[in-house]
Legacy VTK file of the C-alpha trace (Angstrom):
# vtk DataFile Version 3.0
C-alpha trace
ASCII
DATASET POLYDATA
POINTS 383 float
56.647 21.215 -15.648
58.762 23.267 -18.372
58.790 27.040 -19.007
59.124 27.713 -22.280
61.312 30.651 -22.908
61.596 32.792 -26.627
64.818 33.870 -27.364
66.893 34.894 -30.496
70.192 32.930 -31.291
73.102 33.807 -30.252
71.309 35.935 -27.437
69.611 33.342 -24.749
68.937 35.873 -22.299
67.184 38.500 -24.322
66.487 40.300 -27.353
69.203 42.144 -29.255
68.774 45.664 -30.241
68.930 45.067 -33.666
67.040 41.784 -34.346
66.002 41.676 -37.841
63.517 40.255 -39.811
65.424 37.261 -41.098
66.013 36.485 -37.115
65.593 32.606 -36.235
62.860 32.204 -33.522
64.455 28.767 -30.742
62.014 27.724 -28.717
63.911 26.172 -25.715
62.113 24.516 -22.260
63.691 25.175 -18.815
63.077 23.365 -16.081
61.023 25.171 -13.346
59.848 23.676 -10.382
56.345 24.266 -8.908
55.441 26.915 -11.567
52.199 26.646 -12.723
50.727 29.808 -14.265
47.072 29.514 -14.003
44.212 30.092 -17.169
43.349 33.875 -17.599
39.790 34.830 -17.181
38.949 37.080 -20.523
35.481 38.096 -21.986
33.493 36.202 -19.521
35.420 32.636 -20.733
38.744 31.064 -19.890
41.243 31.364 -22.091
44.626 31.100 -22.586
47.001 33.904 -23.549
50.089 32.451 -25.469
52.519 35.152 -27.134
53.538 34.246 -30.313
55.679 35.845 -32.680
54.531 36.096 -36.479
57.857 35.616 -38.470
56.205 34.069 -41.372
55.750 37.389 -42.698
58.385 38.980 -41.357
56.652 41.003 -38.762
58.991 42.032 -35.622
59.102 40.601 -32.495
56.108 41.541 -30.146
53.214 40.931 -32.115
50.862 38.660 -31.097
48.527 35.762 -32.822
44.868 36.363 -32.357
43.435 34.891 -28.550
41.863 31.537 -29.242
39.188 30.268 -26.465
40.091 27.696 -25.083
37.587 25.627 -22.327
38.451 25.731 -18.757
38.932 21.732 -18.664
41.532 21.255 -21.350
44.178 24.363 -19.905
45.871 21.707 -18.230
46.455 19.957 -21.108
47.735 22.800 -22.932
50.229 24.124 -20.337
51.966 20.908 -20.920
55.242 20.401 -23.090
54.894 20.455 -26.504
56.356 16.808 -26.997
53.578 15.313 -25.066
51.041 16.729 -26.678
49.356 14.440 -28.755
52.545 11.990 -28.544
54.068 14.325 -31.293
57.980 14.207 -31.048
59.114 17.726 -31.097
62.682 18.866 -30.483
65.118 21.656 -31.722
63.905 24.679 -33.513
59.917 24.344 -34.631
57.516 27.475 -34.818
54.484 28.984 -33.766
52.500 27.105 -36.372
53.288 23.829 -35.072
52.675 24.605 -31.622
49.259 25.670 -32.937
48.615 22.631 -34.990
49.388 20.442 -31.819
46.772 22.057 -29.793
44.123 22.434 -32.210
44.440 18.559 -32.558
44.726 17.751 -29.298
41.307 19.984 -28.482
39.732 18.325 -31.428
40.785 14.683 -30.196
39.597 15.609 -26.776
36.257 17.434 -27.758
35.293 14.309 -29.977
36.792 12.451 -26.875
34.201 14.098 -24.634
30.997 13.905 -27.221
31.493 10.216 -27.579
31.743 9.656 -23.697
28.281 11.650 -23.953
26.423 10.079 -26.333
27.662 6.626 -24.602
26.453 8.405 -21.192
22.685 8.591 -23.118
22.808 5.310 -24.237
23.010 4.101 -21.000
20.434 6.571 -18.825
18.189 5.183 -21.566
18.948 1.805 -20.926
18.009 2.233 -17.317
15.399 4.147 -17.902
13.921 1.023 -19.789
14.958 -1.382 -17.224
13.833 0.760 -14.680
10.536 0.610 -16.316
10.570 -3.120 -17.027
11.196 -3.762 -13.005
8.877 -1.260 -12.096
6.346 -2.944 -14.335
7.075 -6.668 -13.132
7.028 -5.378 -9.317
3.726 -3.770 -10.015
2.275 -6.849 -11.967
3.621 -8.767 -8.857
2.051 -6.808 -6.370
-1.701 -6.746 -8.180
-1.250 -10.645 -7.903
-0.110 -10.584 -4.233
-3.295 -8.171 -3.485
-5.455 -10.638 -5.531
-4.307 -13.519 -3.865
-4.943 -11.913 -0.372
-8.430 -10.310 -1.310
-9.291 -14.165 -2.187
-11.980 -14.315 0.572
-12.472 -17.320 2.231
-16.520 -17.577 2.172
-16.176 -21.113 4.403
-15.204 -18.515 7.178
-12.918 -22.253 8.204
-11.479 -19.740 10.790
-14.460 -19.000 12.422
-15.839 -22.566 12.030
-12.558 -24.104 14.170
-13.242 -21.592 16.461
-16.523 -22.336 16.834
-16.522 -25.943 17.245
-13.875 -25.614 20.110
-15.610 -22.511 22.271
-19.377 -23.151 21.921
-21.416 -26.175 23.592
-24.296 -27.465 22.246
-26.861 -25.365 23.840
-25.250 -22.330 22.417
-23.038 -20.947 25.349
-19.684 -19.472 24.772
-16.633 -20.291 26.595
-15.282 -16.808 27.348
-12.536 -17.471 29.820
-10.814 -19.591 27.234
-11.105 -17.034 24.635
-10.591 -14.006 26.540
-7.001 -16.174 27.350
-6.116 -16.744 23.339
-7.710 -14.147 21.757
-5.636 -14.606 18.550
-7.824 -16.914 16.791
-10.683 -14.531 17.162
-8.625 -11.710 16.415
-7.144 -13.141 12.780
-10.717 -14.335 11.862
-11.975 -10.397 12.187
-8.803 -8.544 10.660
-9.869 -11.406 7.456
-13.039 -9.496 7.751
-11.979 -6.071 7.884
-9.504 -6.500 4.767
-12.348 -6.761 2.825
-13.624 -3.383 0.633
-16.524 -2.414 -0.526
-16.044 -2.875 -4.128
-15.241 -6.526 -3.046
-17.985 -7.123 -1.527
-20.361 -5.669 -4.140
-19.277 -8.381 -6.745
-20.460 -11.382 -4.021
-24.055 -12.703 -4.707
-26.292 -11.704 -1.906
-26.122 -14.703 -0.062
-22.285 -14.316 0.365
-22.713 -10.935 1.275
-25.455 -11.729 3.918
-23.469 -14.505 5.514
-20.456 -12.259 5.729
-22.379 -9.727 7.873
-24.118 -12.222 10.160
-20.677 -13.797 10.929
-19.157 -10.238 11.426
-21.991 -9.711 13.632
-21.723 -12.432 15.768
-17.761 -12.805 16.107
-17.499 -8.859 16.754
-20.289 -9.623 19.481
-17.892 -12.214 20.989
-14.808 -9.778 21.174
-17.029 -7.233 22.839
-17.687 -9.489 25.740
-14.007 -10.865 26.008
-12.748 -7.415 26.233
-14.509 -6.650 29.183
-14.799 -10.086 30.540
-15.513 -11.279 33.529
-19.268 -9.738 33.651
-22.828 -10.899 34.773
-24.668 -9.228 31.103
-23.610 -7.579 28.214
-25.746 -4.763 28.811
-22.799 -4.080 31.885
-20.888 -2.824 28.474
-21.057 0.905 28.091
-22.680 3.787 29.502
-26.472 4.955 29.510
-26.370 7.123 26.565
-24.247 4.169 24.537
-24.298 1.151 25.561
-22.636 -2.162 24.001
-24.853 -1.867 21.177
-23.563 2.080 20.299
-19.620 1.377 20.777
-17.260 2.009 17.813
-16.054 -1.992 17.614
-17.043 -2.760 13.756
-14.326 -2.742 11.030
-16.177 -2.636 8.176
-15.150 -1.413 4.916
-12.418 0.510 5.739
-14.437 2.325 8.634
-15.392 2.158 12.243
-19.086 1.848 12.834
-21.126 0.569 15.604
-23.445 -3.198 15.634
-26.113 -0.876 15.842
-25.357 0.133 12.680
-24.504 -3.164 11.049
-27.707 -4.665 11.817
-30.425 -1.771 11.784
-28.861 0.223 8.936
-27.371 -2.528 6.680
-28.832 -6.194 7.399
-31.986 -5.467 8.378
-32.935 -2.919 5.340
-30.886 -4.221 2.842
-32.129 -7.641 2.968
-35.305 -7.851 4.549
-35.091 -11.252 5.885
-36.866 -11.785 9.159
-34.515 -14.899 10.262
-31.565 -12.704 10.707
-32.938 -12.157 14.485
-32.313 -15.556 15.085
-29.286 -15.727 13.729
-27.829 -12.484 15.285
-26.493 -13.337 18.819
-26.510 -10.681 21.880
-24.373 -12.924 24.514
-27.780 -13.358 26.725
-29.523 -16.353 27.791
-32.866 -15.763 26.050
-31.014 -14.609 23.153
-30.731 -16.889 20.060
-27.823 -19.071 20.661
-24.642 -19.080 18.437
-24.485 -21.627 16.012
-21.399 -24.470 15.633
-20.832 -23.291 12.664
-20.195 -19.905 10.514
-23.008 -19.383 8.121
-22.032 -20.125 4.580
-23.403 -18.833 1.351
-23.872 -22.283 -0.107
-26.022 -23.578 3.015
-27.571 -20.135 3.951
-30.876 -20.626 3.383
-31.382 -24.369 5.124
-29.253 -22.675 7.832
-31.508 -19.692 8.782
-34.984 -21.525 8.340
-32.759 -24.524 11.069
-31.903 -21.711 13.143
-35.017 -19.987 13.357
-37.152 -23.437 14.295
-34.602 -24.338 16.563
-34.989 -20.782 18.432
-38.900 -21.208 18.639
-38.994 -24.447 19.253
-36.317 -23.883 22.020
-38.579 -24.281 25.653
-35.883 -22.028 27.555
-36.421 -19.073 24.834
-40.423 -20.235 23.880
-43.110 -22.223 24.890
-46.159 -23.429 22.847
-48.995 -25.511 23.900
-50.467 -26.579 20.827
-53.243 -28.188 22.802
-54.560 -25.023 24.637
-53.759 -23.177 21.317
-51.207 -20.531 23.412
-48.076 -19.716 22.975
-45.251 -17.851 24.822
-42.627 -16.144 22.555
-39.917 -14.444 23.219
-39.491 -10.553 23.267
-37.088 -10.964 19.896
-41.136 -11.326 18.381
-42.660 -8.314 19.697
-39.300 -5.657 19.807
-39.124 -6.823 15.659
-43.079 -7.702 15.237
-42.802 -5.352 11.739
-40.433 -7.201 10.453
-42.502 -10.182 11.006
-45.872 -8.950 9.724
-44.204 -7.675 6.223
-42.580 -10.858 5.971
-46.011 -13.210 7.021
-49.027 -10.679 7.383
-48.449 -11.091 11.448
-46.409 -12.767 14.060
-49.106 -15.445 14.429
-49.226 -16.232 10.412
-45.165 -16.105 11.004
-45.008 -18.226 13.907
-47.265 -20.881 12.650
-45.197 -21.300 9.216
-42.133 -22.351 11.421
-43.882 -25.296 12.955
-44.096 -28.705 11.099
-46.902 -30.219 9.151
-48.480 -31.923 12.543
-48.205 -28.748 14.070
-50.512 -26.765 11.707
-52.739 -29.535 11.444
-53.624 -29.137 14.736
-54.333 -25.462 15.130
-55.975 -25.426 11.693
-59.027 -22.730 12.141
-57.785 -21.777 15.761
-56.735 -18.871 16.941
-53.322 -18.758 18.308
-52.975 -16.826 21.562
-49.345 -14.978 22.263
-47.984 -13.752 25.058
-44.799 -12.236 25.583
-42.138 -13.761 28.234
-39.322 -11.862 30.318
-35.982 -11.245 28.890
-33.103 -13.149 30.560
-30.008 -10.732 29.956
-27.305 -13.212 31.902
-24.611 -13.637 29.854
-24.128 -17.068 28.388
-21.237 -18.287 29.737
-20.972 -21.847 29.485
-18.849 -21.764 33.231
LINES 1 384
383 0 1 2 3 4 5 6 7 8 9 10 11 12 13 14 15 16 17 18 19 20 21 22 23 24 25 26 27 28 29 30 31 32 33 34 35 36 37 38 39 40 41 42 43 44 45 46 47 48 49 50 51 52 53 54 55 56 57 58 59 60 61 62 63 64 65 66 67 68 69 70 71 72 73 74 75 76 77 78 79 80 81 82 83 84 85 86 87 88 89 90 91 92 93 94 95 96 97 98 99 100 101 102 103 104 105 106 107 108 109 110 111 112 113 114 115 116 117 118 119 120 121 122 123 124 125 126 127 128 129 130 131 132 133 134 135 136 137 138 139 140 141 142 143 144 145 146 147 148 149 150 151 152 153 154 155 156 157 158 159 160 161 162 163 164 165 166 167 168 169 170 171 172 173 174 175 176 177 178 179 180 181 182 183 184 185 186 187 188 189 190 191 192 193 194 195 196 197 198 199 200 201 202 203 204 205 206 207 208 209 210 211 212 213 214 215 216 217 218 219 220 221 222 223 224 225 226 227 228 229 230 231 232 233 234 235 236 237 238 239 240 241 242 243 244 245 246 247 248 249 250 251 252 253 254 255 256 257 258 259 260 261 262 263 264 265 266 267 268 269 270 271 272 273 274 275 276 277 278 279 280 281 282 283 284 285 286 287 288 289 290 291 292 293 294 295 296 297 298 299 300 301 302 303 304 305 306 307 308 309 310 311 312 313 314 315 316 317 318 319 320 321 322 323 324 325 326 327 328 329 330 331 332 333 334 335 336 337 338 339 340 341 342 343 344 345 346 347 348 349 350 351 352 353 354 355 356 357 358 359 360 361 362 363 364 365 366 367 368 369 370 371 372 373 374 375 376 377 378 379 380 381 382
């Protein structure tokens, strides 16, 4: 870096005594090394103080051009040599009006310099900003069809139904060793179930909806018993104030709620369809044995009028002697006998519209005595 030193001619080391006037101002530059006279702080902004001498008008030496502000960012710049400034060539004698000139151009260059790296700098936030956007609305629009394509609900429940077909027999018993020792099956059918909201679920038609709950029912049932397996009855499952019936177990909606719940307070109100109790399983013997197959919206109805003949006409669950006119039901009759009566006008009117042509032929203007036989709670293991 040079030092630029004012001095008259003839006298390089100082002012003379009588300088005049007409005296020629030299600017000369000096090497110095490592001098580097910092920007001045003045008026709250950084400026520069350069000492000029007026001697276009013939003023003496010591008087000084008016302070110009200069920002803190470009001092560096002007604390260089005058000859590269700009790329202006300047050599020999010049004055203060050059020197001025130079700077002034060089802070204009810079300042447009800086305004078109700024307006270049909006141009491209903007452009992010609407790429940004773009991704953001592709990712979005990407997502809503991922959701979609996993809230596509499978209403052949084909997870259940393999399921079904390799841990049930025909009479109805489970195989709960073999499930208790791969749960994962089970486990994927009922998280299926539990991704499913409510608003979901309100657009199905009522038979989809039914069949959804009776196969949550039943496969939530299942995991209950394979959690605590081995046991002798399900009714082993909780404690006297809740038992299996009152634990927390159902995902449903987005909540935890109990297959108490799920049958009494949804199926069994909501629907009012008497063949649901023979289509609900409770892992007992004299319960109503779990189909080979999910139920399915499409085959609903034949399903629940099969499974409710099959459960009467089952001799380990009831037992009817047309002949003597008697009949011995099971307690699933007389625990739900108001469902029954709303449904036929009494369990007797009910029973007797399950049985075949033949069948009410035969006890045509007799009356059809019921009695009630024990519960069998044994779990039905099929080993």
């Amino acid at each position: 870096m040079r030092r630029r030193r004012m001095c008259y001619r003839g006298n390089p080391s100082g002012r003379p005594a009588n300088a005049g006037p007409g005296s020629r101002l030299i600017q000369r530059a000096e090497p110095v090394v490592g001098d580097r006279r910092p920007a001045r702080r003045s008026g709250g902004r950084w400026s520069i103080d350069r000492a000029a001498r007026d001697n276009t008008a013939g003023g003496t030496l010591g008087q000084t051009a008016p302070r110009r502000r200069i920002p803190a960012w470009l001092t560096h710049r002007m604390t260089k040599p005058l000859h590269v400034m700009n790329g202006l060539q300047v050599s020999g004698v010049t004055n203060k009006s050059t020197n001025q000139e130079c700077a002034l151009r060089r802070f204009r260059l810079v300042k447009t310099g800086a305004a078109t790296h700024l307006f270049r700098m909006r141009i491209r936030k903007v452009r992010a900003i609407i790429g940004a956007g773009l991704f953001t609305g592709w990712a979005l629009a990407a997502s809503a069809m991922d959701v979609a394509s996993e809230n596509a609900f499978d209403h052949e429940h084909a997870g259940w139904a393999d399921l079904l077909i390799r841990v049930v027999d025909e009479a109805g018993r489970v195989d709960y060793a073999a499930l208790q020792a791969d749960p994962s099956a089970l486990h994927a059918y009922l998280r299926t179930l539990a991704r499913v909201d409510n608003e979901t679920y309100r657009a199905w038609t009522p038979h989809q909806q039914l069949a959804y709950l009776i196969n949550l029912y039943n496969a939530q049932t299942v995991d209950l018993i394979i959690r605590h397996y081995p046991l002798d009855s399900i009714k082993d499952i909780g404690t006297l104030w809740r038992g299996p019936w009152g634990q927390p177990v159902v995902s449903l909606f987005g909540k935890i709620t109990t297959l108490d719940n799920l049958e009494h307070k949804i199926i069994r109100p909501l629907f009012a369809e008497p063949r649901t109790h023979f289509a609900l399983v409770a892992a007992a013997r004299s319960a109503p044995p779990l189909r080979r197959e999910p139920y399915r919206a499409d085959r609903l109805e034949a399903q629940l009028q099969d499974q409710a003949r099959r459960f009467l006409l089952d001799p380990t669950r009831n037992t009817l002697n047309i002949d003597a006119a008697s009949v011995e039901l099971s307690m699933v009759f007389k625990w739900f006998s108001g469902d029954f009566e709303e449904s036929a006008g009494s369990v007797e009117a009910y029973v007797l519209a399950l049985l075949d042509d033949a069948g009410r032929e035969r006890l045509a203007g007799r009356r059809l005595l019921i009695r009630f036989r024990d519960y069998d709670w044994s779990l039905n293991d099929s080993r």
